[in-house]
N, C-alpha and C positions, 0 to 999 in steps of 0.2 A: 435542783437545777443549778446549776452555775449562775453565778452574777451575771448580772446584762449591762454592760457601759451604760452613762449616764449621757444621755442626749435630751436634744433641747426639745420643749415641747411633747415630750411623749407620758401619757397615761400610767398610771406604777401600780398594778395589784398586790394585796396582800397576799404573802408568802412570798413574793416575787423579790430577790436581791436586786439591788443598784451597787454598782462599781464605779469611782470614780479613779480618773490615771495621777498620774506623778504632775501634772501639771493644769486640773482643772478641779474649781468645785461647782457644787450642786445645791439647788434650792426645791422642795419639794411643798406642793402647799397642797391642803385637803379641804376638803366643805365645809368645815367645822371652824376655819380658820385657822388650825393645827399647823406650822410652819416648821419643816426640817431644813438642815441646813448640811450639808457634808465637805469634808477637809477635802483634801489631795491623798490620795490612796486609801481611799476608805471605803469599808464594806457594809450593808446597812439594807434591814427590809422592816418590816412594819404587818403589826397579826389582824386578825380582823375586828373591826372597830375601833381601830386605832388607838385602843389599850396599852398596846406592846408593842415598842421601837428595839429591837435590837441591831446594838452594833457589832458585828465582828470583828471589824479592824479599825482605824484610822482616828478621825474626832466628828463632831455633826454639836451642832445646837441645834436644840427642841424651844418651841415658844408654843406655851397649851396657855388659851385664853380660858377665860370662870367658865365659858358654855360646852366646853371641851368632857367634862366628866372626867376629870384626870388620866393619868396618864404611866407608863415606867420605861425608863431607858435601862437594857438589859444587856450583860455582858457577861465571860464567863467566868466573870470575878464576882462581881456585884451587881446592885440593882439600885435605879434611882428610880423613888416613887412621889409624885404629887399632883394635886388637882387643878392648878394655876400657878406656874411660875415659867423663867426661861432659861434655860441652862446649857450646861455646857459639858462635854464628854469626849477625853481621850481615852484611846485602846490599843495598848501593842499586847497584843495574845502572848500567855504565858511568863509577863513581865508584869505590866503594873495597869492600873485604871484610874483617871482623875475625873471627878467632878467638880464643876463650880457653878455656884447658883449665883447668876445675875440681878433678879430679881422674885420674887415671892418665896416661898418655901418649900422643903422637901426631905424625904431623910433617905438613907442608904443605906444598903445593907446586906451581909455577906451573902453569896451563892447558896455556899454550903453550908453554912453558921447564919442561920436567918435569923435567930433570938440577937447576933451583936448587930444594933443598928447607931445609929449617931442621927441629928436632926442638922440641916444645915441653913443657915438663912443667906439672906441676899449678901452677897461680896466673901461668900465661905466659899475656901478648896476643902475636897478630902481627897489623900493621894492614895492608892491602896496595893500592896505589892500581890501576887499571887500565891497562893498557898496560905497565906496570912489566914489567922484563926482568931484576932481582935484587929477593930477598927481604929486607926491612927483617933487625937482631936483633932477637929477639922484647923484649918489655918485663914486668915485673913490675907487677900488680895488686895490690890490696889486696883481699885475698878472702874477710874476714870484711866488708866495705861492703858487695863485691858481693852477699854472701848477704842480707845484710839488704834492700837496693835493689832485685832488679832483680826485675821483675813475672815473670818466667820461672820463678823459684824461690818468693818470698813468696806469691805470693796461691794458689798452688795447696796440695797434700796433697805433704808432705814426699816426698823424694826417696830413691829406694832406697837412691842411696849418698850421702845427706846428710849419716851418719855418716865416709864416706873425707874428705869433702869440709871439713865442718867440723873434723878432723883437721891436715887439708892448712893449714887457715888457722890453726892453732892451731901449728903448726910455724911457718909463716910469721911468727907474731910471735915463738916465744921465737928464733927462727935468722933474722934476717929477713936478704935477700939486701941482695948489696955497693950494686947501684942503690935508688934511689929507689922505693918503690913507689908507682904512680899510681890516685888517686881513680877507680874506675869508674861513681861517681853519675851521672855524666852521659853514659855509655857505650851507654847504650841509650835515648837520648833519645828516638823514635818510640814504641816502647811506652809509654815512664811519661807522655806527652804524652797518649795514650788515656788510660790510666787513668787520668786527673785528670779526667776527665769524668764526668758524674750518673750516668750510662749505663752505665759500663765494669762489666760481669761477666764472670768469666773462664768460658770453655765447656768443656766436655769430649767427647774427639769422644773414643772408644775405637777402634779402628781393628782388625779379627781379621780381617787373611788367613789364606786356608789356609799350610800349610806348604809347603815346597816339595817 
């Protein structure tokens, strides 16, 4: 079935795509406490049990609390797996896939090369180009920028684990790692590209499968 726009207050079953446009995002919450989150032009459904979030297109942060049973953000590059953490996920089909983990842990790992994975912890990017047959090292963020920056976290109602998360970047500065950390201002260029427009308010879809 084709994507269905994302509108406020409606129901989202598994199988079922959400589409958001060039100038709105989306928030998705489940029973579990499971929170999704979607960019501006992005394409995104979810398998049953809440297992399996793939994104087709665009970016979405996942926030999987301890009671969630973990979780994997899936795309047709790679895959991100973990049992508690919050993260973050762009996708331009046939180009490249980033992830970055905000807070708790996770690792990643190719589509078709499942043996190359990488671990990544809280305040790590892995950037991954398509067709790629080995996994980059991950890289170091600046994660008090990104908190402030990126439209996935600011313009919504704070984050359940906004408190690990702000934590995480506040360790990050007094212990900051041996690399460089890199500016993520410009990391999610699609979204903050919507939001500069008259137009851009953020939506809220609330999403209540049954359980399984």
């Amino acid at each position: 079935a084709a994507p269905r726009p994302a509108s406020v207050n409606n129901n989202v079953h598994p199988g079922t795509a959400v589409r958001t446009g060039s100038d709105s995002r989306a928030e998705l919450t489940f029973t579990d406490r499971t929170l999704a989150r979607l960019g501006a032009n992005s394409v995104f459904s979810f398998g049953e049990g809440r297992q399996d979030f793939d994104l087709a297109s665009g970016s979405m942060l996942l926030y999987l609390p301890k009671s969630s049973g973990g979780a994997r953000i899936n795309t047709a590059i790679a895959t991100s797996a973990g049992t508690s953490f919050s993260a973050m996920a762009e996708y331009h089909p046939k180009s490249w896939i980033k992830f970055i983990i905000l807070e708790g842990h996770a690792s990643v790992s190719l589509k078709h090369h499942p043996g190359e994975t990488r671990a990544l912890r809280a305040g790590q990017m892995i950037m991954v180009r398509a067709g790629a047959t080995k996994l980059p090292e991950p890289q170091d963020i600046d994660l008090s920028e990104l908190i402030k920056t990126s439209m996935l976290i600011a313009t919504f109602s704070p984050l359940p684990s906004l408190n690990l998360i702000l934590r995480e970047a506040e360790n990050q500065q007094n212990l900051p790692p041996s690399s460089h950390l890199i500016d993520p201002t410009g990391l999610n260029t699609r979204d903050q590209r919507a939001a500069a427009l008259p137009s851009a308010t953020p939506r809220t879809v609330p999403g209540r499968p049954p359980r399984p």
